[in-house]
N, C-alpha and C positions, 0 to 999 in steps of 0.2 A: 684669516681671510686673505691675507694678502701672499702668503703662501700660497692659496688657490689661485687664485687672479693670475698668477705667470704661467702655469702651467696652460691653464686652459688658454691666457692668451697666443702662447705658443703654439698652442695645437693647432688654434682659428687660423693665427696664421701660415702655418704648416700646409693646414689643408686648404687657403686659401689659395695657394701657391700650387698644392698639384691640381687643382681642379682647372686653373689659370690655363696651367702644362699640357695638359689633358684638351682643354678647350682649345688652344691651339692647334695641338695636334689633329684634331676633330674638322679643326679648319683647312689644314695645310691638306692634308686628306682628300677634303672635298676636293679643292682648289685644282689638284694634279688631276680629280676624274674630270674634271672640267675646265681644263685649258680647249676650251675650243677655240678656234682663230675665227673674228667675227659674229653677227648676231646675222646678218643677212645674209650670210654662206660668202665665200670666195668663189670669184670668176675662175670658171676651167678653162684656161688656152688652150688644151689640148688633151686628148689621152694617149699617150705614151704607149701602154700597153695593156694587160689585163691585170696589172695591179701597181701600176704607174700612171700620175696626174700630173700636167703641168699649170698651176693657177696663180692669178698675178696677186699680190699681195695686196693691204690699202694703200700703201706710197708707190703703186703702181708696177713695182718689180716680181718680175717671174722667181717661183720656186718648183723643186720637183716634191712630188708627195709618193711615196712608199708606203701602200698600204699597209697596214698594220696586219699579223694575225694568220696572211695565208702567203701564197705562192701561188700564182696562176702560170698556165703554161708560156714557153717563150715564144716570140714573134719571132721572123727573121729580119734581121737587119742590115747584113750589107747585103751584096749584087753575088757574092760566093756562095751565103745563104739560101736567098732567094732563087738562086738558079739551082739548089741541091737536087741530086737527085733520090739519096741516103732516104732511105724509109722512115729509120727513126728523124730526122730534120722532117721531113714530110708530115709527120702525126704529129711532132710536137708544134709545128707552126699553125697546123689546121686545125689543134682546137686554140692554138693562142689568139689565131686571128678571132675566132669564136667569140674568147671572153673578151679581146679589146671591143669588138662591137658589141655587146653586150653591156661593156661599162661603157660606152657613148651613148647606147640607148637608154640607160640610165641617167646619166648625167644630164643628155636633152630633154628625158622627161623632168629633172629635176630643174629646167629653166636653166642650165648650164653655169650653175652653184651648185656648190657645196659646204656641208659645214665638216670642217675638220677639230678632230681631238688627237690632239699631237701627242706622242707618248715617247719620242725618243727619237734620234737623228744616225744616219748608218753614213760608213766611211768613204762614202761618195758623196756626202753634203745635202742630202736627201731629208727631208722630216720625214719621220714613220709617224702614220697616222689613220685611227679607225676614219672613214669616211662615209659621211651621212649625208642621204639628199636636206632639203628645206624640210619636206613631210618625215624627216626621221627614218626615212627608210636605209636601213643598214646594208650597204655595199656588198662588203665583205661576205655579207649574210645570207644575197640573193646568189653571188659566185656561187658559194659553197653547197646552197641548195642546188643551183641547178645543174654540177657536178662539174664548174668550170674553172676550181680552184682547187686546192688541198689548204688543209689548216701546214700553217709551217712549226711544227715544233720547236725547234730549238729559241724561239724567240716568244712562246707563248706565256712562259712570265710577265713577259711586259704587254701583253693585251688583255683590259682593262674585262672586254666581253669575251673571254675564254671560253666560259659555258658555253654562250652561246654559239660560237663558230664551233664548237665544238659537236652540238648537237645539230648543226644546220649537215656539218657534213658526213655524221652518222647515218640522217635522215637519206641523202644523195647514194650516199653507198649502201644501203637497204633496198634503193628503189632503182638502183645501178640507172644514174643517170650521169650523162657527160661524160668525162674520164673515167668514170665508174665503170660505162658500158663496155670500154676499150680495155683489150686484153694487151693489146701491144703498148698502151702507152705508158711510158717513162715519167715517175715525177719530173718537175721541175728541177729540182736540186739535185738528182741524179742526172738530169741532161745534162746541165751546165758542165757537173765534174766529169763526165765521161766524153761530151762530145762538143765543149766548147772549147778548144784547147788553143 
């Protein structure tokens, strides 16, 4: 009998130890889909641009937010910019301007919170983060549907709702809307490297 007794108690505790393993991991898991910062959304100081946020934290300090997941097109920003006369500067700011009011219209409707799920920070000191109004409604989600973003690939590992952006802007490009309908327009990531120099 007591030959049995070690064995089995070995095992109990064996398995009680990967299940422990296991349960943690289960938790760590969750934890990371749901690092959202606050329960009542974060105040928007600003929108940046069509996939840039600037919101004050709860100890009252500004952060920038990088949304997770796509690329929207670029703004211009200095007075060289702004005064271009280059076609492609012309198209890629005129749907940029697009999507930053687009995401202010959003953000006002959303009582100017938001809740963010942080998923990673880029080497300008930026949190990258999916961004969601109060009502849940997915930012990222409405860009891409109404053709005023692209999904940004090389970082879609790290965004949590993949599928989903992913079919928002299948959907866009089926129904050739926004950048969709533009034959002349330049990703994002191809402007920057060709004509931000």
């Amino acid at each position: 009998m007591e030959k049995l007794i070690k064995p089995v108690r070995f095992w109990l505790c064996t398995t009680i130890i990967i299940l422990g393993l296991i349960g943690c991991d289960v938790v760590r898991q969750a934890a990371s889909r749901l690092r959202f910062v606050g329960t009542s959304g974060e105040a928007v100081e600003r929108v940046s641009d069509g996939d840039t946020l600037v919101v004050k934290d709860t100890d009252g300090k500004n952060f920038s937010v990088r949304f997770a997941c796509i690329d929207a097109p670029e703004i211009a920003h200095t007075k060289k910019e702004k005064q271009s006369k280059s076609a492609s500067d012309r198209n890629q700011f005129t749907w940029g301007v697009k999507a930053q009011q687009r995401v202010q219209e959003l953000v006002q409707q959303g009582g100017d919170r938001v809740t963010l799920n942080i998923t990673d920070s880029d080497r300008y000191g930026r949190k990258i983060a999916e961004v969601r109004l109060k009502n849940g409604t997915f930012v990222q989600q409405v860009l891409l549907q109404e053709g005023l973003a692209k999904v940004y690939r090389p970082y879609l590992n790290k965004c949590p709702s993949k599928n989903l952006v992913q079919q928002a802007e299948v959907e866009a490009k089926q129904q050739r809307l926004g950048v969709w309908s533009d034959t002349k327009f330049v990703n994002p990531w191809e402007y920057r490297s060709l004509y931000k120099k």
